[in-house]
DSSP file (Angstrom, degrees, kcal/mol; ACC not computed):
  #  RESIDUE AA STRUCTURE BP1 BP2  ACC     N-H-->O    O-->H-N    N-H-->O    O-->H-N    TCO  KAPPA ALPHA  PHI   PSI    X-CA   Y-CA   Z-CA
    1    1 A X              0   0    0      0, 0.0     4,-0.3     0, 0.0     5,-0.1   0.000 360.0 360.0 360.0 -23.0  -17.6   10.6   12.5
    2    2 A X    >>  +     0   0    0      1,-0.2     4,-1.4     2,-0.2     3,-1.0   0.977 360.0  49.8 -73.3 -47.1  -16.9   12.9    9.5
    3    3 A X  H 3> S+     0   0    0      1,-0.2     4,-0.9     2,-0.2     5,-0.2   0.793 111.2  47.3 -57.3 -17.4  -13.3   13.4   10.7
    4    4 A X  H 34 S+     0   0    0      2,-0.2    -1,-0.2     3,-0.1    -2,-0.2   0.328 114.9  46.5-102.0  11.7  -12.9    9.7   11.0
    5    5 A X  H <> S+     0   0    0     -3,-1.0     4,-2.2    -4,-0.3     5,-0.2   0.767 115.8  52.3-109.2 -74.3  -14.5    9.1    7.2
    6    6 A X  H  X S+     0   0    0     -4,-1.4     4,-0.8     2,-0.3    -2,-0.2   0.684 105.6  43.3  30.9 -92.8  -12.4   11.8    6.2
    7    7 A X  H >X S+     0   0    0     -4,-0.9     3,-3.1     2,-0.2     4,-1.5   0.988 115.6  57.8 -55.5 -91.4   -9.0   10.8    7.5
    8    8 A X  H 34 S+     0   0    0      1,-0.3    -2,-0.3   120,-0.3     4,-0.2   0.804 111.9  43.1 -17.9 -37.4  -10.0    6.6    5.9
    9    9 A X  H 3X S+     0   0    0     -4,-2.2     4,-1.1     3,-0.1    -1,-0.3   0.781 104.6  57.3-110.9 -13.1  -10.5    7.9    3.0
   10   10 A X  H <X S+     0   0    0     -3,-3.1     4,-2.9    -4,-0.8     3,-1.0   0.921 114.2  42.5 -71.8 -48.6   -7.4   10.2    2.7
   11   11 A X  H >X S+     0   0    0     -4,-1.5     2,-2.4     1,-0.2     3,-2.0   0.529 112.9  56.3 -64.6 -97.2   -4.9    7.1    3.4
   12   12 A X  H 3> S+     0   0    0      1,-0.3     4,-4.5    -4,-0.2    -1,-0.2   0.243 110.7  40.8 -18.5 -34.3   -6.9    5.2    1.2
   13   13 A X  H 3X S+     0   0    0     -2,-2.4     4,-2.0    -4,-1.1    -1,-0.3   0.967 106.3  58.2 -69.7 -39.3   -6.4    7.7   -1.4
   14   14 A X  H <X S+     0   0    0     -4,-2.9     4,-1.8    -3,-2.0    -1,-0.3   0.780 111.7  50.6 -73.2  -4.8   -2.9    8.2   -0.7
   15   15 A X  H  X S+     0   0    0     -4,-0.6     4,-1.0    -5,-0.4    -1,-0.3   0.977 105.1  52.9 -51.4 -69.8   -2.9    4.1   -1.5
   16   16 A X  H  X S+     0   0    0     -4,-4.5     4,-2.3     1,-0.2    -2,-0.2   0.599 110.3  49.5 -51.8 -28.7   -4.6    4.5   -4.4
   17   17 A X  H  X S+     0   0    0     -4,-2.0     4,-1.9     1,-0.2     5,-0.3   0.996 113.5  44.9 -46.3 -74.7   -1.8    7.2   -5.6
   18   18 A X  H  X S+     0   0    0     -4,-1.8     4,-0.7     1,-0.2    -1,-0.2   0.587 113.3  45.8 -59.7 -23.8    0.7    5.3   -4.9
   19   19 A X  H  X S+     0   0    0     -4,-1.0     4,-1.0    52,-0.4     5,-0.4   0.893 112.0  57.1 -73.1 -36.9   -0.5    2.1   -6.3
   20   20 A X  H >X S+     0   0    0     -4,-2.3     4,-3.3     1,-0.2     3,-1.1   0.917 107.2  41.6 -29.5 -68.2   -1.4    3.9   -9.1
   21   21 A X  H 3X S+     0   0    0     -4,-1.9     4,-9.9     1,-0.2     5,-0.4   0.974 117.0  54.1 -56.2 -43.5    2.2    5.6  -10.1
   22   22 A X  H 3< S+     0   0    0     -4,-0.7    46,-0.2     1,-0.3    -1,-0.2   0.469 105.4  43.7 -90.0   8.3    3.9    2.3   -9.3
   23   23 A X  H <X S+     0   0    0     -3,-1.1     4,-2.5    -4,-1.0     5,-0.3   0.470 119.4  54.9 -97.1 -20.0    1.9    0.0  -11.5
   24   24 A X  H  X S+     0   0    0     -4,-3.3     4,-2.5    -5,-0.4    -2,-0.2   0.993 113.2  37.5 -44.1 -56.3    2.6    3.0  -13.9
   25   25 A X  H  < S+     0   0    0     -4,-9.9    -1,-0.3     1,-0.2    -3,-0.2   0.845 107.2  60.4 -64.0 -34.1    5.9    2.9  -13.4
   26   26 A X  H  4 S+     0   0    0     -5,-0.4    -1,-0.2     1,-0.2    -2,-0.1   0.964 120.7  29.0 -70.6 -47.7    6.4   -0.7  -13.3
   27   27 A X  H  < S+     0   0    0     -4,-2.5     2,-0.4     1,-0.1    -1,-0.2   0.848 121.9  53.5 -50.4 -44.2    4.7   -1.0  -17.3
   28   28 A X  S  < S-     0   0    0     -4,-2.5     3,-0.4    -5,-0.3     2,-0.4  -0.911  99.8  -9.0-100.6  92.4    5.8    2.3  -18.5
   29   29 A X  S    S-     0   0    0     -2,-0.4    -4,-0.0     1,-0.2    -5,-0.0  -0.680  82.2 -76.5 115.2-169.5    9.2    4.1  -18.5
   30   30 A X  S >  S+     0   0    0     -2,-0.4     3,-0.7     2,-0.1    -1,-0.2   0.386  90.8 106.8-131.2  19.0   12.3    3.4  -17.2
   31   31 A X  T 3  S+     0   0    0     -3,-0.4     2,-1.2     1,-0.2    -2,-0.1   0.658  93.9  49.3 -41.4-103.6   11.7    4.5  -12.8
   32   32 A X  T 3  S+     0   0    0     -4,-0.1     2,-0.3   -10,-0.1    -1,-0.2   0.168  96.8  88.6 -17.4  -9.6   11.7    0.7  -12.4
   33   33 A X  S <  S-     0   0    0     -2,-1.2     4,-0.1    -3,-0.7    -3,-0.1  -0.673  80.0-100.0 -95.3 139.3   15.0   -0.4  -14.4
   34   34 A X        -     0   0    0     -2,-0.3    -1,-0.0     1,-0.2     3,-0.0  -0.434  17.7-134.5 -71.0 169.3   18.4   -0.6  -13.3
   35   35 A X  S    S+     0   0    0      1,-0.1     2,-1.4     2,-0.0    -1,-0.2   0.637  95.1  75.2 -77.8 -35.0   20.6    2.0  -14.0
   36   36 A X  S >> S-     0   0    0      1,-0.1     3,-2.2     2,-0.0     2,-1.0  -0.525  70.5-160.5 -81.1  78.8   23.1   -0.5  -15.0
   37   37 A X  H 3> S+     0   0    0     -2,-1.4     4,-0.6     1,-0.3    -1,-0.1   0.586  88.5  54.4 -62.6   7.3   22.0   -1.7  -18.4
   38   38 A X  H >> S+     0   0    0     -2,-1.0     4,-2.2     2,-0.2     3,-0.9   0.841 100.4  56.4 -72.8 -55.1   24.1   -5.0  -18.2
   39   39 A X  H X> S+     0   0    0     -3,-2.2     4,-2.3     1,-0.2     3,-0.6   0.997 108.4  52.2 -67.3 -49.4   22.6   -6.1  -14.7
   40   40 A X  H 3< S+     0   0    0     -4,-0.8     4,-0.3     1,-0.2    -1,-0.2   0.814 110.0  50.2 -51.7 -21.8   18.8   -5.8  -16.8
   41   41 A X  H <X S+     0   0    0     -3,-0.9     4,-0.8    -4,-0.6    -1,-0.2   0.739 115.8  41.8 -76.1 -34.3   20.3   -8.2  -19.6
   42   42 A X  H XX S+     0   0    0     -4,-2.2     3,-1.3    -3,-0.6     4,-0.9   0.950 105.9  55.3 -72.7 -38.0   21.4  -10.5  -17.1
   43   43 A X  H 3< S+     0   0    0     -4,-2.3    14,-1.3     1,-0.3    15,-0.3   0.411 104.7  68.4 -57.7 -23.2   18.4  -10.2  -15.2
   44   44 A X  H 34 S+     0   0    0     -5,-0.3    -1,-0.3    -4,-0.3    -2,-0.2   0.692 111.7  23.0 -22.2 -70.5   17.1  -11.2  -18.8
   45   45 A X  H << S+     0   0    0     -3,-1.3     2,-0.4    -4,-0.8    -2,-0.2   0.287  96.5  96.9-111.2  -6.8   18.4  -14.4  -18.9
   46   46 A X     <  -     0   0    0     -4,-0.9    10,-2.7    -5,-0.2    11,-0.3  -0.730  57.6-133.6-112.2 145.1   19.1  -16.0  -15.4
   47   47 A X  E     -A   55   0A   0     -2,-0.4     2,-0.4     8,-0.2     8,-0.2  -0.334  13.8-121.9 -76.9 144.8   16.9  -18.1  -13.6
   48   48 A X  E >   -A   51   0A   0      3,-0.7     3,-1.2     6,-0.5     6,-0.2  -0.956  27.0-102.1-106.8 163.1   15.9  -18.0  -10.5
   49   49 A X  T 3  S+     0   0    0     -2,-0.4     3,-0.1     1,-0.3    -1,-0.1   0.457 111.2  44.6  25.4 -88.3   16.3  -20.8   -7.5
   50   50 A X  T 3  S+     0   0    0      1,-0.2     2,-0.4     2,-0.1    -1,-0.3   0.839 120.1   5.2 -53.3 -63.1   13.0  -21.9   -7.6
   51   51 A X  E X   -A   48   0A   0     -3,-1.2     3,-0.7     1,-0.1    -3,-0.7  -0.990  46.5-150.6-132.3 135.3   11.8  -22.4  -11.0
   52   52 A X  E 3  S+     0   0A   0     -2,-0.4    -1,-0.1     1,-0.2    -3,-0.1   0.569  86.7  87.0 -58.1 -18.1   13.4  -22.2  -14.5
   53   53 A X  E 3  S+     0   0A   0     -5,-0.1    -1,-0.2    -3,-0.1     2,-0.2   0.884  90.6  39.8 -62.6 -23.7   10.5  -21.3  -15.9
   54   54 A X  E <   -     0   0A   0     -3,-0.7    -6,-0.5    -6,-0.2     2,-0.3  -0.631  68.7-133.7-115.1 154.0   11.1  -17.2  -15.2
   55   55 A X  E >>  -A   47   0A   0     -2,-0.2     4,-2.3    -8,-0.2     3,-0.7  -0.820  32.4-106.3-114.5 178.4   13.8  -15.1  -15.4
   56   56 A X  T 34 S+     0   0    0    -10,-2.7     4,-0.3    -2,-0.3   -12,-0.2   0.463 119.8  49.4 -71.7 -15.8   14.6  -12.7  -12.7
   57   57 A X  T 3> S+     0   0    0    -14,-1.3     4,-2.2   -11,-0.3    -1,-0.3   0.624 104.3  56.1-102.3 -30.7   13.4   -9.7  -14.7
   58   58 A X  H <> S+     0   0    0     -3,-0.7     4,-1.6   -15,-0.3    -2,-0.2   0.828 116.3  42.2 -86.5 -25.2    9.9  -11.3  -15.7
   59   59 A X  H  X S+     0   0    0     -4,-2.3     4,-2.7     2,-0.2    -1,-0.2   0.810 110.2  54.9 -85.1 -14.7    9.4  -11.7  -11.6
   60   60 A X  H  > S+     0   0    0     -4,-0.3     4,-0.8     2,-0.2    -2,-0.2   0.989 112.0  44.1 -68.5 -61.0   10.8   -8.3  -10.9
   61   61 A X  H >X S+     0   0    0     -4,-2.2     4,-2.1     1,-0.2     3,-0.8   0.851 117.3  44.8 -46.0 -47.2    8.2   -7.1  -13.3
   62   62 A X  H 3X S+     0   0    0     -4,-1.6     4,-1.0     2,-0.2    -2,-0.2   0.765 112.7  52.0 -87.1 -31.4    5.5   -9.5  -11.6
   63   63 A X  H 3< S+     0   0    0     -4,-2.7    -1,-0.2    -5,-0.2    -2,-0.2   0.618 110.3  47.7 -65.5 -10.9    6.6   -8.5   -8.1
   64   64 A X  H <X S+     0   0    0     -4,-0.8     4,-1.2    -3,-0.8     3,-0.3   0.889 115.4  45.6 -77.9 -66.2    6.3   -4.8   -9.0
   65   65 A X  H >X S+     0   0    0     -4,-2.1     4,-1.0     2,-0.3     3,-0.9   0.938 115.6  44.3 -34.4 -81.3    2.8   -5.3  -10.5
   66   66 A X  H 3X S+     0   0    0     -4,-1.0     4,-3.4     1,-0.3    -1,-0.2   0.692 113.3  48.6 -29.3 -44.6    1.4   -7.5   -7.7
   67   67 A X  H 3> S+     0   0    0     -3,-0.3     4,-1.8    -5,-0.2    -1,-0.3   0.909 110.6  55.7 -84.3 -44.8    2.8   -5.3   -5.1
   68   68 A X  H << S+     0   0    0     -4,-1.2    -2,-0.2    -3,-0.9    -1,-0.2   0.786 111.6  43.5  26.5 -91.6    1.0   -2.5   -7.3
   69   69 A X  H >X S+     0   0    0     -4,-1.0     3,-4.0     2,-0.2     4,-2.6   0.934 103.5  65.3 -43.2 -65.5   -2.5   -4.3   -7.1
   70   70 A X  H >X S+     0   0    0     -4,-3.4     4,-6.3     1,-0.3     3,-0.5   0.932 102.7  44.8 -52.1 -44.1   -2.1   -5.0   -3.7
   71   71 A X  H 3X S+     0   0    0     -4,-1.8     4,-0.9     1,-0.2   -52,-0.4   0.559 112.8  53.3 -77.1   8.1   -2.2   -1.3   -2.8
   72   72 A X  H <> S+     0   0    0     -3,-4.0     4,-1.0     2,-0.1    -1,-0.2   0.467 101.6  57.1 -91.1 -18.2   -5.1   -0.7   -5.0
   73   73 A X  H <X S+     0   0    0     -4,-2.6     4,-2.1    -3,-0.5     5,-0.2   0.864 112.5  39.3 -55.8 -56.5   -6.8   -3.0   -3.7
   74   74 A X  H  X S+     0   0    0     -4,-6.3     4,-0.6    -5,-0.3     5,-0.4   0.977 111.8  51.0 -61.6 -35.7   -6.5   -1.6   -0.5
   75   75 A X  H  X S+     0   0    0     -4,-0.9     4,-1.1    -5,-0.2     5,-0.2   0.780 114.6  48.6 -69.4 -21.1   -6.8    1.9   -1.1
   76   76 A X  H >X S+     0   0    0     -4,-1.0     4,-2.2     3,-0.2     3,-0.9   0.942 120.8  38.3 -67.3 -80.0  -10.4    0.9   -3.4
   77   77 A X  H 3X>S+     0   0    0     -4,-2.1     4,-1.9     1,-0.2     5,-0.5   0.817 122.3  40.6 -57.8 -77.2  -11.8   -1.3   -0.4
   78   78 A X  H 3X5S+     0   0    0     -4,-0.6     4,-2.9    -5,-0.2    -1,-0.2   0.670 118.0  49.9  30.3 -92.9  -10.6    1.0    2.4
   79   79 A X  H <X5S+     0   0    0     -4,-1.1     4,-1.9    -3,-0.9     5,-0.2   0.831 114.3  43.6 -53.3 -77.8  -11.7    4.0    0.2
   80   80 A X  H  X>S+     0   0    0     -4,-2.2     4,-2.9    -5,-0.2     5,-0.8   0.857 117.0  46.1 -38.1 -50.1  -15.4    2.5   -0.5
   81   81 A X  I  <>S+     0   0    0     -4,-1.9     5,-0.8    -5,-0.4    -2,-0.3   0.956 111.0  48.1 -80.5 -43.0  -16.0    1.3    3.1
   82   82 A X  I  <<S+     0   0    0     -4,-2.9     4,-0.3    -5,-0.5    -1,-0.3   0.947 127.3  30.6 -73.2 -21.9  -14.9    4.4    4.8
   83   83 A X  I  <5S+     0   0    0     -4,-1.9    -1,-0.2    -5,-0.1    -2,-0.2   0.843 137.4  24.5 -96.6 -21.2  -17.3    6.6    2.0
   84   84 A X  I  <5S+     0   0    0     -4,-2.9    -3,-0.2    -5,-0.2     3,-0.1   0.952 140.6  17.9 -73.3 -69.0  -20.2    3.8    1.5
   85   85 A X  I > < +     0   0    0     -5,-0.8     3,-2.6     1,-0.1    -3,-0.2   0.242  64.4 144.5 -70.4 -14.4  -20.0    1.8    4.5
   86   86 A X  T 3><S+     0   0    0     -5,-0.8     4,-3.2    -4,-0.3     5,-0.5   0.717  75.9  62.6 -72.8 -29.4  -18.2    3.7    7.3
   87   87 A X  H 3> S+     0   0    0      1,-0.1     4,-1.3     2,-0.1    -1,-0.3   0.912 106.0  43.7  30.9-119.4  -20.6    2.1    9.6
   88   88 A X  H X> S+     0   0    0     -3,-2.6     4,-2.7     2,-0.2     3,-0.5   0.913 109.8  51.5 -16.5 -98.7  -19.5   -0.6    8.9
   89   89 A X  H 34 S+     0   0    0      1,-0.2     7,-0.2    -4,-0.2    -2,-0.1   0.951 107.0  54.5  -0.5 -90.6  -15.9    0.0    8.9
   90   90 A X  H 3< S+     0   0    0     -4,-3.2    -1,-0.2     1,-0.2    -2,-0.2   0.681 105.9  49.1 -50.5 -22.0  -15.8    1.5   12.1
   91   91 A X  H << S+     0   0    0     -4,-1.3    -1,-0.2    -3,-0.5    -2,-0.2   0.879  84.5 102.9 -89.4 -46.6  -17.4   -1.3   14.0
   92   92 A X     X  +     0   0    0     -4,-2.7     4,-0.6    -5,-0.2     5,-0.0  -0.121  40.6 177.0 -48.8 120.9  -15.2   -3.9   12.5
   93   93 A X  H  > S+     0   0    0      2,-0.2     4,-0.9     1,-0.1    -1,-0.2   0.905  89.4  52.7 -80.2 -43.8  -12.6   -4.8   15.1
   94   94 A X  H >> S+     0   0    0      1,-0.2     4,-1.1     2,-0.2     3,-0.6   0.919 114.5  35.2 -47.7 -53.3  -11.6   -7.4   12.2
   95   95 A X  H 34 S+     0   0    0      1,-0.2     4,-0.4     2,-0.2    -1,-0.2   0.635 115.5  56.9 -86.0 -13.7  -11.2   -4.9    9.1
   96   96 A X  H 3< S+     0   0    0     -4,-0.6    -1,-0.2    -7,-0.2    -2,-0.2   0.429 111.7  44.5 -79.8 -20.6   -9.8   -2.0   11.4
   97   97 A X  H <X S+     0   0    0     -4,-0.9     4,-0.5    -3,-0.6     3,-0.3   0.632 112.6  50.8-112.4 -19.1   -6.9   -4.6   12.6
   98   98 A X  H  X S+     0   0    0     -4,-1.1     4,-2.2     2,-0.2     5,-0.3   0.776 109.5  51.1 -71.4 -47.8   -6.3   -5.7    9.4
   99   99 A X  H  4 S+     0   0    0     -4,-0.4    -1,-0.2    -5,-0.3    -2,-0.2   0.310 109.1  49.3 -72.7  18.0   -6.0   -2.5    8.4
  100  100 A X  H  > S+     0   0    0     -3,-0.3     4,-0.9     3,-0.1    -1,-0.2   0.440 112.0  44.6-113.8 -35.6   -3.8   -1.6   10.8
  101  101 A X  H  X S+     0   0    0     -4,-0.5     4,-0.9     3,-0.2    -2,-0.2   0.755 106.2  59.2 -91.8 -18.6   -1.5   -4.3   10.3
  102  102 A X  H >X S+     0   0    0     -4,-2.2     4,-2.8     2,-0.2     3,-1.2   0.965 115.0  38.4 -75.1 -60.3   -1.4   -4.0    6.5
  103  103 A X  H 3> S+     0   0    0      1,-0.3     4,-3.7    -5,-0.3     5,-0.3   0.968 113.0  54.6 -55.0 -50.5   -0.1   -0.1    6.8
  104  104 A X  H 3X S+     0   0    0     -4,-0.9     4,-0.7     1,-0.2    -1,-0.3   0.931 106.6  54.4 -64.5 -24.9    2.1   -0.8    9.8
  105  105 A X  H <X S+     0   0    0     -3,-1.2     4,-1.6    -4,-0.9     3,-0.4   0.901 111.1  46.3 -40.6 -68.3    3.7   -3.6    7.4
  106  106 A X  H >X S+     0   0    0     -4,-2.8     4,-3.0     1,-0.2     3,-2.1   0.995 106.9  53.8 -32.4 -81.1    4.3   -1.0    4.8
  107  107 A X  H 3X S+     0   0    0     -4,-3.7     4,-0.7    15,-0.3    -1,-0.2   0.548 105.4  51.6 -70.2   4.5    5.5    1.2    6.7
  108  108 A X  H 3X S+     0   0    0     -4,-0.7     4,-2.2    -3,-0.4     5,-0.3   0.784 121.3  38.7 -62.6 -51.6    8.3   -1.3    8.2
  109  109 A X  H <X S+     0   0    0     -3,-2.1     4,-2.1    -4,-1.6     5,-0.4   0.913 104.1  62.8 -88.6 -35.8    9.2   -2.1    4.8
  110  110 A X  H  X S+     0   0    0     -4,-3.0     4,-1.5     1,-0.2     9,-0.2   0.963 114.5  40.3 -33.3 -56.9    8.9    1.3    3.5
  111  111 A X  H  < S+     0   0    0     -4,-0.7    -2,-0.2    -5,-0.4    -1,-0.2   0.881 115.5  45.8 -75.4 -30.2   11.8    2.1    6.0
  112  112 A X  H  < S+     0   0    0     -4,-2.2    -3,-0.2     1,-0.1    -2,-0.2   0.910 131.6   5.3 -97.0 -60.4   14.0   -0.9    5.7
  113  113 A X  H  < S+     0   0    0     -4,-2.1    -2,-0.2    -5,-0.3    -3,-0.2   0.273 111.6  66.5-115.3  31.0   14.2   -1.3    1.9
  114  114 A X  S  < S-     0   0    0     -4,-1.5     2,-0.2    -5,-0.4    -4,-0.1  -0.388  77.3-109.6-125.3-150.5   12.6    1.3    0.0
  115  115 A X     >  -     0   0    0     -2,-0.1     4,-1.8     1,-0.1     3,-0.1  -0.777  42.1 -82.8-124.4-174.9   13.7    5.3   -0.3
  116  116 A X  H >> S+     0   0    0      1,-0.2     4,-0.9    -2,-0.2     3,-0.7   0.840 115.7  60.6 -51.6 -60.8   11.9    8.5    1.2
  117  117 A X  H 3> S+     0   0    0      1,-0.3     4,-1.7     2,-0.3    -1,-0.2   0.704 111.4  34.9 -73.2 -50.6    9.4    9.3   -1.3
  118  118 A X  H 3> S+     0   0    0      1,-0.2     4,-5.2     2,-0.2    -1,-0.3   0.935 121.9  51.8 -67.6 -37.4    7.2    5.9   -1.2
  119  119 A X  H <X S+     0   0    0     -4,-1.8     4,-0.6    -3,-0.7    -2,-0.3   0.914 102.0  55.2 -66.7 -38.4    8.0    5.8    2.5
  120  120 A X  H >X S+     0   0    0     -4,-0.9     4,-0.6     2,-0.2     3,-0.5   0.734 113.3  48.5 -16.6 -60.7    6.7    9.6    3.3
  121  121 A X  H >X S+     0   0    0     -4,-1.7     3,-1.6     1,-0.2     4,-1.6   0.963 113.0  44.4 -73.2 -62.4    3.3    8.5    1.6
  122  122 A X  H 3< S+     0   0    0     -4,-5.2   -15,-0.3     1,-0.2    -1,-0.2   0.560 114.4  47.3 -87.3   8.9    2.9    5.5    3.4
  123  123 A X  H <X S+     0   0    0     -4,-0.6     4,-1.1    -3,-0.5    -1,-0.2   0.416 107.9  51.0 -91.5 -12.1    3.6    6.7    6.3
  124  124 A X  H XX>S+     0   0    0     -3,-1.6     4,-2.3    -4,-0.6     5,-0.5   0.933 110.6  54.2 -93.5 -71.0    1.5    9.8    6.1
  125  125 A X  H 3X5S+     0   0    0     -4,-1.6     4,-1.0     1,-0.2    -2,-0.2   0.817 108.1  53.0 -43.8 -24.5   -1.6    7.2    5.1
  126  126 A X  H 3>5S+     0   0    0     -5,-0.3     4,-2.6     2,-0.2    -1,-0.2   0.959 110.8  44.4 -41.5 -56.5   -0.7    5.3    8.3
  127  127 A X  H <X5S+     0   0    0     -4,-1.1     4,-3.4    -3,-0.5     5,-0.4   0.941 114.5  47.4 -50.9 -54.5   -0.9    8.4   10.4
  128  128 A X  H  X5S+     0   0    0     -4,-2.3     4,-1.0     1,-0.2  -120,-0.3   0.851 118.2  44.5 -72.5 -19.8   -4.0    9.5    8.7
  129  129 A X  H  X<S+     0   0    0     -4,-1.0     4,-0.8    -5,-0.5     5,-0.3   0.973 113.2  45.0 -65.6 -50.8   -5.4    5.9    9.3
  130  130 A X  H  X S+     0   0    0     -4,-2.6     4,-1.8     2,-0.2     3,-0.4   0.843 114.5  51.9 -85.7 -34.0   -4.4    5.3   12.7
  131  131 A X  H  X S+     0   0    0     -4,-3.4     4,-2.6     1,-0.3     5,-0.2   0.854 114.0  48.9 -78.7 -39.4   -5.8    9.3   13.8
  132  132 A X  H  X S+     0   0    0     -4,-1.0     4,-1.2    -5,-0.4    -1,-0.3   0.648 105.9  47.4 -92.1  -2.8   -9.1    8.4   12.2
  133  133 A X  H  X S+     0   0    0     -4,-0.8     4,-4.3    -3,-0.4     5,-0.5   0.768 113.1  53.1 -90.4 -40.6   -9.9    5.1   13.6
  134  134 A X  H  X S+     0   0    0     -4,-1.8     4,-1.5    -5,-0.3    -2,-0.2   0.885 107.8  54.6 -54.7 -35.4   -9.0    6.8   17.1
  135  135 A X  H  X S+     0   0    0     -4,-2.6     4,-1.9     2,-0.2     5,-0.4   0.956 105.4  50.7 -53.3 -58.3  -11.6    9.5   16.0
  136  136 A X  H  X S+     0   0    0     -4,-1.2     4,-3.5     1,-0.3     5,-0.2   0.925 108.1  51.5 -60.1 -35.9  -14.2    7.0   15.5
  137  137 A X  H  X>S+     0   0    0     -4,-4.3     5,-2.9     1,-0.3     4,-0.7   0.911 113.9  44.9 -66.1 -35.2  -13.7    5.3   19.0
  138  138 A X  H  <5S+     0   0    0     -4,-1.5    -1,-0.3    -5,-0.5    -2,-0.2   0.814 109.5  50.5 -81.5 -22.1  -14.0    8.4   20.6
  139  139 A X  H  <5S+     0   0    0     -4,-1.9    -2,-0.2    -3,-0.2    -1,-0.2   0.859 111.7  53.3 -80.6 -28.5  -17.0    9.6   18.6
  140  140 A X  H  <5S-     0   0    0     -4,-3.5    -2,-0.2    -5,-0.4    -1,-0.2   0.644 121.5-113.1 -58.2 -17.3  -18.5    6.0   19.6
  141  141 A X  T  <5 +     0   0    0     -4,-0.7    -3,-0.2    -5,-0.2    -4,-0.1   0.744  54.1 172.2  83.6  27.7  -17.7    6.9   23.3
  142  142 A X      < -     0   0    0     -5,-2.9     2,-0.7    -6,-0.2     3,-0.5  -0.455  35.7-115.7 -48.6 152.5  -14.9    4.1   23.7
  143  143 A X  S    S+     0   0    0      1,-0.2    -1,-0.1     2,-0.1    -5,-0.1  -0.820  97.3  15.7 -91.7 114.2  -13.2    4.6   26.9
  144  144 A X              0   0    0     -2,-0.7    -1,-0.2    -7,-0.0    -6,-0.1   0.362 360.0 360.0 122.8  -7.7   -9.9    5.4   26.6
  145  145 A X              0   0    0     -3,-0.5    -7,-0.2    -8,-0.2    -2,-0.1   0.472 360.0 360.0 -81.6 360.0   -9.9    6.5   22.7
């Protein structure tokens, strides 16, 4: 079970990294900015679709953040269960399939729109996710883990 605690809590971390830099970045700096500075001035003023109330730059910002959060979120609750809980964790068919489908999500989208760096990470927390839940079933005597 210590290799399957172990492994949970390394993707968790690599969450928490990665939410970490990318709420940095989204407040802080210029990663997160186009290159173009024209497109950010428009992006400034123009609406989108849906509501006038925003411009396309105040949701870019709030679509960075959120997405941010979300992976701090995981990487806390994750992180916590697999060192507090892991118990817990491991037995849940529920929180073990969510957590498999949240990462495999990532990493779909990691590959289809994002570049290497973010994908590398979240695909290396997958790994280390998907190897340590398989550890636990097999220290649990599943058949077939």
């Amino acid at each position: 079970m210590l290799i399957a605690r172990a492994l949970m809590t390394l993707s968790a971390a690599i969450f928490l990294a990665l939410g970490s830099i990318h709420l940095v970045y989204t407040f802080w700096g210029a990663k997160l900015t186009p290159r173009d500075p024209a497109l950010q001035a428009r992006m400034r003023e123009i609406s989108p679709v849906i509501s006038r109330e925003t411009t396309m730059w105040k949701a870019w910002i709030g679509f960075n953040a959120s997405h941010a959060l979300g992976a701090l979120l995981f990487g806390l609750v994750y992180g916590y269960l697999a060192i507090a809980e892991p118990a817990f964790l491991f037995r849940s068919v529920f929180l073990l399939s969510v957590g498999f489908c949240v990462l495999l999500s990532y990493v779909v989208l990691g590959k289809v729109y994002w570049f290497r760096v973010p994908f590398t990470g979240i695909l290396l927390a997958f790994l280390a996710y998907v190897v340590g839940v398989g550890a636990a079933l097999r220290a649990a005597g599943v058949p077939g883990a």
